[in-house]
N, C-alpha and C positions, 0 to 999 in steps of 0.2 A: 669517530665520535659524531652523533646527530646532535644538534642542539637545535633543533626545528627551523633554521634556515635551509634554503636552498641554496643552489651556491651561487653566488651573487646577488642573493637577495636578501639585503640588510635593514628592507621596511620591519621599523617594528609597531606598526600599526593594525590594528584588529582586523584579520580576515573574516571572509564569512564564512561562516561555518552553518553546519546544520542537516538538515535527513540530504541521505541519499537522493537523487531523482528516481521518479516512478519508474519503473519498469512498463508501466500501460496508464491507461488513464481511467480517471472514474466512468465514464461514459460509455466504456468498452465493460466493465462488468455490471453495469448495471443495463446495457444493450443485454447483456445475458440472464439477467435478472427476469430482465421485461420479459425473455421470450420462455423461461421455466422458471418461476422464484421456487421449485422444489428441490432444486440440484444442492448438492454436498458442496462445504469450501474444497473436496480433496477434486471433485469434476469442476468447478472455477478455476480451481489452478491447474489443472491439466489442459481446458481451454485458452488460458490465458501464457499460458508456458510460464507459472509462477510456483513458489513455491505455498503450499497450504500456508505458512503462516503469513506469506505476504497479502493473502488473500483475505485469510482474517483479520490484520491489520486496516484494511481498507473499509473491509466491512466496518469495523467499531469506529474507525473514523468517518461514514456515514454515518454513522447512529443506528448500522440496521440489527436487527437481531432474529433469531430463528423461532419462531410460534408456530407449532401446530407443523413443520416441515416447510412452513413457507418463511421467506425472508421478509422482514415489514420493517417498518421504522420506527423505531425506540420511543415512546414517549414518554417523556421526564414528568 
C-alpha cells in the first residue's frame, strides 16, 4: 500500500509540486525562430529533440501564433 509517503518520510508539510522542468529553454526555439519563423512545430521539435506538442505548448506560452506561415506574437 502507497499512502504517498516515502519511506521514512513523515513530513506532512506541502511539497512543491508543479510542471515538469523544460526539456530546452525558451531561447533555444526562439534562436530557431530568429533564424526561419517559417518552420512547422513538427520541424521545432525534431530540432529540438521534442515532442510536437511540447513545442506547442511553448509556443502558446510565448504568446506566439502562426500568421500567414510566419510565427509573430499574439496581440491581445
Amino acid at each position: 500500500m502507497n499512502d504517498g509517503f516515502k519511506i521514512g518520510d513523515f513530513d506532512v508539510a506541502d511539497k512543491e509540486h508543479g510542471k515538469p522542468p523544460k526539456k530546452y529553454e525558451d531561447v533555444e526555439l526562439q534562436a530557431l525562430l530568429d533564424e526561419d519563423d517559417s518552420q512547422t512545430q513538427k520541424q521545432l521539435a525534431e530540432q529540438l529533440s521534442v515532442s510536437q506538442q511540447a513545442v506547442s505548448n511553448r509556443l502558446r506560452e510565448m504568446e506566439k501564433i502562426q500568421k500567414v506561415g510566419r510565427w509573430v506574437r499574439h496581440m491581445n
